[in-house]
C-alpha positions as CSV (number, residue, x, y, z in Angstrom):
1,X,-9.2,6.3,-36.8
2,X,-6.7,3.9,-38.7
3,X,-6.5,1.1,-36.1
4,X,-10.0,1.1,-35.5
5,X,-11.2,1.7,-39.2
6,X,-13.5,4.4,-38.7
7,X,-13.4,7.4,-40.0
8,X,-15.3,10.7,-39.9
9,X,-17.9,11.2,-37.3
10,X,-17.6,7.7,-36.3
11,X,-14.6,8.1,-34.3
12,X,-17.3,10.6,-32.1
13,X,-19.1,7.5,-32.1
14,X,-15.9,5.5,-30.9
15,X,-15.8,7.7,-28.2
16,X,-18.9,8.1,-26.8
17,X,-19.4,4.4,-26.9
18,X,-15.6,4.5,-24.8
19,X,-16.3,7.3,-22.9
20,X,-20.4,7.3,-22.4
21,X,-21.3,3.5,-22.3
22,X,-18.2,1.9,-20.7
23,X,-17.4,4.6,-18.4
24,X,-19.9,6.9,-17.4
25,X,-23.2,4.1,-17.8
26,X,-21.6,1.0,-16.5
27,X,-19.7,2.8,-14.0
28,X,-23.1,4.0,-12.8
29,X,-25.1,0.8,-12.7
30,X,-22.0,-1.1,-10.5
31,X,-22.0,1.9,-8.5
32,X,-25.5,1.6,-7.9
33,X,-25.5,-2.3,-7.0
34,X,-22.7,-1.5,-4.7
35,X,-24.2,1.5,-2.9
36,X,-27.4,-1.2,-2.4
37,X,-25.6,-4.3,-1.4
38,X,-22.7,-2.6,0.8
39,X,-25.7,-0.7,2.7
40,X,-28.1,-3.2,2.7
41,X,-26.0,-6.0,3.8
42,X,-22.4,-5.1,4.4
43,X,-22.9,-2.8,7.2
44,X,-21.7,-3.7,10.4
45,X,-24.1,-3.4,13.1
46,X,-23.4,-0.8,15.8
47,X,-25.9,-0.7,19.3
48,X,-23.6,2.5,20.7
49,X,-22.5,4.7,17.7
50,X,-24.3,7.0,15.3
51,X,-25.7,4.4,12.3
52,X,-23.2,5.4,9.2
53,X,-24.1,4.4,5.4
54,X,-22.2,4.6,2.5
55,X,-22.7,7.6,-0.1
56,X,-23.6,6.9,-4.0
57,X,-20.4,9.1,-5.0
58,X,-17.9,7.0,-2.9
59,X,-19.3,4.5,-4.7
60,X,-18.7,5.7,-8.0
61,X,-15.3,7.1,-6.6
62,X,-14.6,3.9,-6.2
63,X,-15.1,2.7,-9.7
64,X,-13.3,5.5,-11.0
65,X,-10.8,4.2,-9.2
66,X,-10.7,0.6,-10.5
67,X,-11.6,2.0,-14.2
68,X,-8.1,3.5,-14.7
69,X,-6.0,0.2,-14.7
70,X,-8.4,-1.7,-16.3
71,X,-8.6,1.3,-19.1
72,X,-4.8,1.3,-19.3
73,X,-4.7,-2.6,-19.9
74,X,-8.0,-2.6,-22.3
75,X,-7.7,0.7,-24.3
76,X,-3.8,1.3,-24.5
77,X,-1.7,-1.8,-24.2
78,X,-4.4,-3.7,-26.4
79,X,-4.2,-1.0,-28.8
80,X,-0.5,-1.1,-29.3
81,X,-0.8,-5.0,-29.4
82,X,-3.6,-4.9,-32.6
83,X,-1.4,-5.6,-35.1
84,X,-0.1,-9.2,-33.2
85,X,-3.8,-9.5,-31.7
86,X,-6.2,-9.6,-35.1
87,X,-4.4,-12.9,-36.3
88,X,-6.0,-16.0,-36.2
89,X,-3.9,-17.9,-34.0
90,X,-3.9,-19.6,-30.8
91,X,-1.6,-17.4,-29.2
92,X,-2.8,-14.2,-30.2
93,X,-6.4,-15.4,-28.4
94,X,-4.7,-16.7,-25.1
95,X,-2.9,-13.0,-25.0
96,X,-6.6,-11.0,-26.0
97,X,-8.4,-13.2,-23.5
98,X,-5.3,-12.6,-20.8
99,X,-5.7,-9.1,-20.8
100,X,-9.2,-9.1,-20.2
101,X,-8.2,-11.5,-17.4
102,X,-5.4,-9.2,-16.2
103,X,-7.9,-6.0,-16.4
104,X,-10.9,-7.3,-14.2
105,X,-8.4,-8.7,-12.0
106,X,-6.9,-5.3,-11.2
107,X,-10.8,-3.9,-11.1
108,X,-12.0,-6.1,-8.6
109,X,-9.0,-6.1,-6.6
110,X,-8.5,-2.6,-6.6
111,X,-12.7,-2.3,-6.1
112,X,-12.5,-4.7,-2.6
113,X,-9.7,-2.2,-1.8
114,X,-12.1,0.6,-1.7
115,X,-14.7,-1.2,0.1
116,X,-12.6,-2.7,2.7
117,X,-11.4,1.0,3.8
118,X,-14.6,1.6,5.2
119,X,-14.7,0.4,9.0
120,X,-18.8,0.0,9.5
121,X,-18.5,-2.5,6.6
122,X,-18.1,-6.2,7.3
């Protein structure tokens, strides 16, 4: 509770907001919008085969997936760089904005990995 000066119950409200809202409910909505537009329009059309869609919890599996690096790079190593990163200086925003960078980077990369193992998917 030091680094993020709460203390008491609101480090339970630290973590919910970590673990509940950036997690579980966003991770939920993109899963959803992916599930609708990968088997809406992604799906590659097949006149001889049985017609294959793509299941809600793959999608979700998927963001799991791409959560962990990004949670490494957003939770831990920003954590450890606080004490450089609260400063008022040009630097210290180039590296906080860099790691958000870095972070949705490695999500959507690692997210079009996912996608692009599924072969009825264009």
């Amino acid at each position: 509770g030091i680094a993020l000066e709460v203390g008491g119950a609101g480090i339970f409200r630290v973590i919910f907001q970590f673990v509940g809202v950036h997690f579980a409910l966003f991770g939920v909505v993109i899963a959803s919008c992916a599930w609708f537009v990968s088997n809406k329009y992604l799906r590659a059309q097949s006149f001889h085969g049985v017609e294959q869609r793509m299941e809600w919890m793959y999608a979700f599996d998927i963001h799991c997936n791409s959560f962990f690096p990004l949670f490494l790079v957003l939770y831990v190593v920003h954590y450890f760089l606080l004490p450089f990163l609260v400063r008022e200086t040009l630097a210290a925003a180039i590296i906080g904005n860099a790691l958000y960078a870095v972070a949705l980077c490695y999500y959507l990369f690692i997210t079009s990995l996912g996608y692009s193992m599924l072969p009825f998917l264009e």
